[in-house]
C-alpha positions in Angstrom: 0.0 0.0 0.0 1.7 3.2 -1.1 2.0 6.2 1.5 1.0 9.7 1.5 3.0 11.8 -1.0 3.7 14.2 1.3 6.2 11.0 3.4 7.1 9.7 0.0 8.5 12.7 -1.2 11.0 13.1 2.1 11.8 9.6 1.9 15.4 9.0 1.5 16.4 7.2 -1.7 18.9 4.0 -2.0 18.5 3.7 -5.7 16.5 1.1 -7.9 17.1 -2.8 -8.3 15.0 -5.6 -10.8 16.7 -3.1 -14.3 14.8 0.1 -12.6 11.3 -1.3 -11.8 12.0 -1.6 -7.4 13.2 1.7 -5.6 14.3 1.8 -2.6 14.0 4.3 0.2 13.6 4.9 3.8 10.8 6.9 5.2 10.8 9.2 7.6 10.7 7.9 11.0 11.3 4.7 9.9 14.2 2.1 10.4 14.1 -0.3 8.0 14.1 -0.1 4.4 11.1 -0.5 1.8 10.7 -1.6 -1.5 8.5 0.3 -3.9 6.8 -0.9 -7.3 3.6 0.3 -9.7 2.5 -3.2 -10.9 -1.5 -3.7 -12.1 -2.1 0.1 -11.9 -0.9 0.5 -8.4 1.8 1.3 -6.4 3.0 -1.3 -3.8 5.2 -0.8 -1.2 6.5 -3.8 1.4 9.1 -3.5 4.3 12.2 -5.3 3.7 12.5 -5.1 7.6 16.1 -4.6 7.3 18.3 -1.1 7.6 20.9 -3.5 5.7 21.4 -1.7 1.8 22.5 -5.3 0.3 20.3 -7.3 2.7 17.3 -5.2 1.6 18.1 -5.5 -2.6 18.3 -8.8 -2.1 15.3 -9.3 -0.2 13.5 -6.7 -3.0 14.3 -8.4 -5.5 12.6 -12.1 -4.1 9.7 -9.9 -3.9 9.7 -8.1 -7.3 9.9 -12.0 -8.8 6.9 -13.3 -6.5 4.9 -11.0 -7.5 5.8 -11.3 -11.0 5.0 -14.7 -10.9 1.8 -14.2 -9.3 0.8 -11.7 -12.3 2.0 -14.3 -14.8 -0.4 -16.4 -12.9 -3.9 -14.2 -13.0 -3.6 -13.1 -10.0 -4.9 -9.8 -8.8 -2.5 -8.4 -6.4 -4.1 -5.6 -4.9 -6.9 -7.5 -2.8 -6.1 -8.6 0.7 -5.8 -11.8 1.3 -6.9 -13.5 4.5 -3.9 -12.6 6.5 -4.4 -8.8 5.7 -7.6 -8.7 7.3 -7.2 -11.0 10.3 -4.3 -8.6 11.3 -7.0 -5.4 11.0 -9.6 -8.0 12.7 -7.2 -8.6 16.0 -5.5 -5.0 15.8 -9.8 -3.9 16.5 -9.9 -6.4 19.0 -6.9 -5.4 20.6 -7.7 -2.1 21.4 -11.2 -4.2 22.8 -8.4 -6.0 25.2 -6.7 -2.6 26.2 -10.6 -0.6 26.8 -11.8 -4.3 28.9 -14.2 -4.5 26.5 -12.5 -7.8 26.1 -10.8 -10.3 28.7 -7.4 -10.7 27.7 -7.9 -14.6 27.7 -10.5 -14.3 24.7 -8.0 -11.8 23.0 -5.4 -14.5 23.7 -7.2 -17.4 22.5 -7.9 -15.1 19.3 -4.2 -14.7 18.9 -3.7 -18.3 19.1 -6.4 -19.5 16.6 -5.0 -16.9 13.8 -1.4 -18.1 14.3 -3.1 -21.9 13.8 -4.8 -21.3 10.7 -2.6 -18.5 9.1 -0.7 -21.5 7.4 -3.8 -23.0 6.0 -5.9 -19.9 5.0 -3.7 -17.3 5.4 -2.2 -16.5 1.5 -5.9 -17.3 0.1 -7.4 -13.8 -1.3 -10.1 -12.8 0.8 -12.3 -12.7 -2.1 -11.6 -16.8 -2.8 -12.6 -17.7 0.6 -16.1 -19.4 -0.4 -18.4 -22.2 0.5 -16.2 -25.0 -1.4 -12.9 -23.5 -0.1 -14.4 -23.6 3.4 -15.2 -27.5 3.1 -12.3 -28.1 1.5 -11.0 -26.5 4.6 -12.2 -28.7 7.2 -11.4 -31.8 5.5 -7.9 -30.6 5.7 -8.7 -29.9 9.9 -9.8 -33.5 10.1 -6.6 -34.8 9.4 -5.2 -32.6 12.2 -4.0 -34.3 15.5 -3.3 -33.1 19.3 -0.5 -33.1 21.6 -1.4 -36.5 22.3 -1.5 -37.8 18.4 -5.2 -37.9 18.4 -7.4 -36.4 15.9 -9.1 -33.3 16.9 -12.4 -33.1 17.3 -15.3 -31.5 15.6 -15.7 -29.2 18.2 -12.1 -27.7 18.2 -13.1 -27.4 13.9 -16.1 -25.6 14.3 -14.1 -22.7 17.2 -11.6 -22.8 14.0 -15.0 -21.8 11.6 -16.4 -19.2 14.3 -13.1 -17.7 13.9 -12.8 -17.7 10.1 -16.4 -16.5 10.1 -15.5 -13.4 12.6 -12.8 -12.3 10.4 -15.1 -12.5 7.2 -17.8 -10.3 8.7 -15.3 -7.7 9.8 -14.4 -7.8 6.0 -17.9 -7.3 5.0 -19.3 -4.9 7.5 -16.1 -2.8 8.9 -13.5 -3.0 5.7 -16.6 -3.6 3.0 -14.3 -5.4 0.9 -16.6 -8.3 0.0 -20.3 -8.1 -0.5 -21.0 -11.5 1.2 -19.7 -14.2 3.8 -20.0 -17.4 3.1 -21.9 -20.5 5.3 -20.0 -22.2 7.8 -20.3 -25.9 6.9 -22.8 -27.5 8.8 -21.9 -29.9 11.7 -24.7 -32.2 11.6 -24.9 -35.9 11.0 -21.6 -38.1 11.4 -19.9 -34.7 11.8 -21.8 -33.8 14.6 -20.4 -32.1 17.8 -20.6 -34.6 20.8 -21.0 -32.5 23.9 -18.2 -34.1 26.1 -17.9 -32.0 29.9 -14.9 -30.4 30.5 -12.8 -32.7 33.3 -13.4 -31.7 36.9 -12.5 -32.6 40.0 -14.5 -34.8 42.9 -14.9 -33.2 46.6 -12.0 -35.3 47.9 -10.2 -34.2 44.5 -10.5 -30.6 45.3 -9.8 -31.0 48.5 -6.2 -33.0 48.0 -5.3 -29.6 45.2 -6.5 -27.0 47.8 -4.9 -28.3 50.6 -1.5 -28.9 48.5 -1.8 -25.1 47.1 -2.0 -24.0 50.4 1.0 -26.0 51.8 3.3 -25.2 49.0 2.1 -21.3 49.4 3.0 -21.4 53.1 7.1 -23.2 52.5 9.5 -21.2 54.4 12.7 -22.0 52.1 11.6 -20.0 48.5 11.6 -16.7 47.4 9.4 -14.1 48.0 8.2 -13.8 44.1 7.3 -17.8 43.9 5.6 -17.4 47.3 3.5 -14.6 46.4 2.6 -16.8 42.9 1.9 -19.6 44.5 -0.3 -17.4 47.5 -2.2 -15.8 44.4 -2.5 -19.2 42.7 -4.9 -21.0 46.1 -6.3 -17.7 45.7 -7.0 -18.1 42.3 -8.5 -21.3 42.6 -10.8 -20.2 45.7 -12.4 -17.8 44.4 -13.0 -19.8 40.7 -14.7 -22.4 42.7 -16.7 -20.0 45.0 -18.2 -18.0 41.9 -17.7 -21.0 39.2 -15.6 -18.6 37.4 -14.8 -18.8 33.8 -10.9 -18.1 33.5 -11.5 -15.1 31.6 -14.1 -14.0 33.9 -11.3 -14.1 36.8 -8.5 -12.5 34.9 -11.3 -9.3 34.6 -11.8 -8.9 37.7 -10.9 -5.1 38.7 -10.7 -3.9 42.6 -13.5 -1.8 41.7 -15.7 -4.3 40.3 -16.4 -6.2 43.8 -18.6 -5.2 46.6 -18.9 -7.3 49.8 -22.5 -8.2 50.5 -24.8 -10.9 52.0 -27.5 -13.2 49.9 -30.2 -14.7 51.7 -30.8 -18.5 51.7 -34.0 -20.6 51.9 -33.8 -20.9 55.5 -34.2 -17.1 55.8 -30.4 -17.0 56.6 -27.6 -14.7 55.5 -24.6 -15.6 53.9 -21.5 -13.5 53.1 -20.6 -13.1 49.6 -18.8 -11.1 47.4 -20.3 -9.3 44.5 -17.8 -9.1 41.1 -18.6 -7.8 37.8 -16.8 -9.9 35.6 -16.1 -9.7 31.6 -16.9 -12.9 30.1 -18.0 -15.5 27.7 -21.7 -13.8 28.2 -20.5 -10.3 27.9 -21.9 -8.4 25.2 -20.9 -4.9 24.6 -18.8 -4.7 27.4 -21.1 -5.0 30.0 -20.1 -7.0 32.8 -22.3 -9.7 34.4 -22.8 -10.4 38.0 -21.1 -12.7 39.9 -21.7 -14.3 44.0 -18.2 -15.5 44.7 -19.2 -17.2 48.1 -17.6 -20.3 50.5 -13.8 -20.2 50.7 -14.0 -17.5 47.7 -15.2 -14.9 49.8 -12.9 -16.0 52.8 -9.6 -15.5 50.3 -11.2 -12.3 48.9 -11.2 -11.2 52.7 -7.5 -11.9 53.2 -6.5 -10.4 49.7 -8.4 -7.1 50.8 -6.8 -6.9 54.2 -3.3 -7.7 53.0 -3.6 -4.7 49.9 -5.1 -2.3 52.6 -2.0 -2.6 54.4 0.6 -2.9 51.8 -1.0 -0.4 49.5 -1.3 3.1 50.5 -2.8 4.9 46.9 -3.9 1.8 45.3 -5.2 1.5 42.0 -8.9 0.6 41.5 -8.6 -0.5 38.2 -5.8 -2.6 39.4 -6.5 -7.0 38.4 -7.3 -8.8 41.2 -5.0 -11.7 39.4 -2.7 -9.2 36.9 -0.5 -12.8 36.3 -1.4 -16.1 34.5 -1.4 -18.9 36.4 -1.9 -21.2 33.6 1.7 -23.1 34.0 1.3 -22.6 38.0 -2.3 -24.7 37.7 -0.3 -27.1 35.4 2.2 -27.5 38.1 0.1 -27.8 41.1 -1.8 -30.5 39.1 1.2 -32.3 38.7 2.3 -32.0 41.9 -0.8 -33.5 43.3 -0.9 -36.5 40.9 -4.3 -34.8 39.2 -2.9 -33.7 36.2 -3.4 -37.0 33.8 -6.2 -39.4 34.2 -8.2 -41.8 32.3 -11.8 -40.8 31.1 -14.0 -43.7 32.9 -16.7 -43.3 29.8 -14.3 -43.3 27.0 -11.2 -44.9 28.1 -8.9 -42.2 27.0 -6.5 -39.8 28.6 -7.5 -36.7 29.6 -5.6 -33.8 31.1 -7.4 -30.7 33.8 -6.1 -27.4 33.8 -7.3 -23.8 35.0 -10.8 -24.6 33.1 -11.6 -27.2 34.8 -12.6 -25.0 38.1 -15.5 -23.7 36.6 -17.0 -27.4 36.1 -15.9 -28.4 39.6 -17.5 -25.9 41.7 -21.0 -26.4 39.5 -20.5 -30.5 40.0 -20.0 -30.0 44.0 -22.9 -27.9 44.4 -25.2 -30.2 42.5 -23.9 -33.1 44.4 -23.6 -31.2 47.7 -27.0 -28.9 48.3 -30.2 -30.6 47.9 -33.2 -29.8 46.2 -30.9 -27.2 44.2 -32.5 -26.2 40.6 -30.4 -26.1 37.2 -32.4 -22.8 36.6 -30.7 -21.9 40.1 -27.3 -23.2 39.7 -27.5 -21.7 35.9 -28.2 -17.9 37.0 -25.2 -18.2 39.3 -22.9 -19.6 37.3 -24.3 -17.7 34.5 -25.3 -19.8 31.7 -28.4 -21.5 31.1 -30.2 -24.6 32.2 -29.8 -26.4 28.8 -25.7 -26.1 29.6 -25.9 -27.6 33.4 -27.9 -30.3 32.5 -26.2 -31.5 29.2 -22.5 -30.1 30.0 -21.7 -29.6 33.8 -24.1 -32.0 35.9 -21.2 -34.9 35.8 -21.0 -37.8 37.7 -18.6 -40.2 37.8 -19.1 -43.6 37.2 -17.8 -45.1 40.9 -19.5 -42.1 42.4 -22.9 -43.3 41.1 -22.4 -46.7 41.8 -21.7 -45.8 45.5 -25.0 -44.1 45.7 -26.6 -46.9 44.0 -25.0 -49.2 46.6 -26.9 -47.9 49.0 -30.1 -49.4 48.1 -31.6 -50.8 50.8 -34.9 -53.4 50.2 -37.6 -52.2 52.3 -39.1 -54.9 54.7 -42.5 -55.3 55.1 -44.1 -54.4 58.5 -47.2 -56.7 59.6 -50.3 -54.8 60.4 -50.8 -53.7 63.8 -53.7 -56.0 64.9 
């Protein structure tokens, strides 16, 4: 994309390469040196991203014969392809990450999914990307394996379609370079999405990682940098489990986004909570939805607020409750505790928890814990809906269930009082 003639005209001149047809300059402000040509009608400029004269003909001239070739070929150079526009698509949602309008674990997970599928859709024109491409597409995706040599599931395709589909919709609404976005394929039939939950961890589970996280917080022989990490990690994991937290919900939290308060129960008693407005999953607009962190959440909430009153004299409202990731500090701990790996009773593979599988764990202990508890209950707190507790995050393992089933007793009959 050529630059305003005013910058063009100051830009400082290292001759031409490819017999006259690339120029060479630095613009102002700039570093590196850039190539210039007028191919198809257009000028086009690219950055050799070197301040090396030689290094920067060299690299010139490997572009001046691509694109040659490409011209040879049909090709019309001057529409983005795919890349271009996913780099405008996650520069917008950066500045989303930076106003909080978006967690930075959704921004992450963006960045993530781009670098995944740059390879695959990346050089295609925006303007090729259709319905057949698209299928072609996820064909290609099916092949695809995991860390643990698997093949990934239909699931993990369709995030890799909402993405693709995200990007193209920016192009059509935001850039207006296309006119219309193309159907996802459809994930019906044998390529239908089995709803598998998320692993979580029993009572006694939890129990064996909290106490751990709190044992290996409290060791006298470390620094003061992994004790405070591993102090904010238990913390971390209280208050996921006393709010069922999404991870990107816990990463928003703000200082000024909690409020200590009370909720009433059944039994016309009060119990002390804490009140977070976290950006989520179910965010829309950057609005931030309500959350009851309660239990042992609201007791580490306490002892985070007491220990910032006193170390923090002007502290920062805005300030993160958790400003670190503790997504290789969860990995650890789960480790550590020998909860890490484990073998999926239902389909006999191996599965592995991490930081997400809090969220499933505290909506499992209070469906197994509190009687008479409704999914449209359990679903406004944990805020989802009813539809997601009862197919994704009511889970019961297999010897659990059996256990309660053992229970049965057969009723004996009692003769009539004569």
């Amino acid at each position: 994309m050529s630059r305003p003639a005013d910058l063009t005209s100051k830009a400082q001149s290292f001759g031409r390469c490819c017999d006259g047809r690339v120029l060479l300059e630095r613009l102002p402000d700039t570093r590196n040196i850039s190539a210039r040509v007028y191919i198809q009608g257009k000028l086009v400029r690219k950055s050799t991203r070197t301040a090396n004269v030689r290094e920067a003909r060299k690299l010139a001239t490997q572009w001046w014969q691509e694109l040659c070739v490409r011209d040879r070929r049909g090709e019309r150079l001057h529409v983005a392809t795919f890349a271009d526009i996913s780099v405008k698509y996650l520069a917008r949602r950066k500045q989303d990450a930076d106003a909080k309008t978006l967690s930075s674990g959704q921004y992450r997970n963006l960045v993530q999914k781009d670098a995944l599928l740059a390879p695959l859709i990346g050089s295609r024109l925006i303007t090729e990307v259709d319905d057949q491409f698209l299928l072609r597409l996820r064909e290609r995706r099916e092949q695809a394996t995991n860390k643990k040599g698997d093949l990934i599931t239909q699931s993990t395709i369709k995030k890799d379609f909402i993405f693709i589909h995200s990007v193209l919709v920016f192009a059509r609404d935001t850039l207006r370079v296309i006119a219309v976005v193309p159907a996802n394929p459809p994930f019906r039939g044998e390529k239908a999405i089995v709803r598998q939950g998320r692993p979580f961890l029993t009572q006694d589970e939890y129990k064996t990682l909290t106490t751990l996280a709190k044992t290996q917080a409290g060791e006298p022989d470390q620094n003061v940098r992994s004790q405070r990490q591993r102090l904010s990690l238990y913390r971390f994991i209280l208050l996921s489990v006393g709010g069922a937290l999404r991870v990107s919900e816990a990463e928003s939290v703000r200082w000024c986004d909690c409020e200590e308060t009370t909720v009433l129960t059944p039994q016309e008693t009060e119990k002390a909570a804490v009140l977070m407005y976290v950006l989520g999953k179910r965010s829309r607009g950057g609005s931030r939805s309500a959350a009851h962190v309660m239990f042992d959440g609201y007791r580490a909430y306490e002892e985070m607020k007491s220990e910032r009153e006193v170390l923090v004299d002007h502290a920062d409202d805005t300030a993160l409750l958790f400003p670190e990731s503790h997504r290789e500090g969860m990995k650890r701990l789960l480790k550590d505790a020998g909860l890490y790996e484990y073998r999926d009773p239902k389909t006999g593979k191996m599965r592995t928890r991490d930081r997400k599988s809090l969220r499933p764990t505290a909506i499992t202990m209070r469906l197994d814990r509190e009687d008479n508890i409704s999914y449209r209950a359990i679903a406004e707190w944990a805020r989802t809906s009813s539809a997601m507790v009862e197919d994704y995050y009511d889970q019961l393992h297999p010897a659990q269930a059996a256990g309660e089933v053992a229970t049965f007793r057969k009723k004996t009959s009692v003769s009539p009082a004569r």
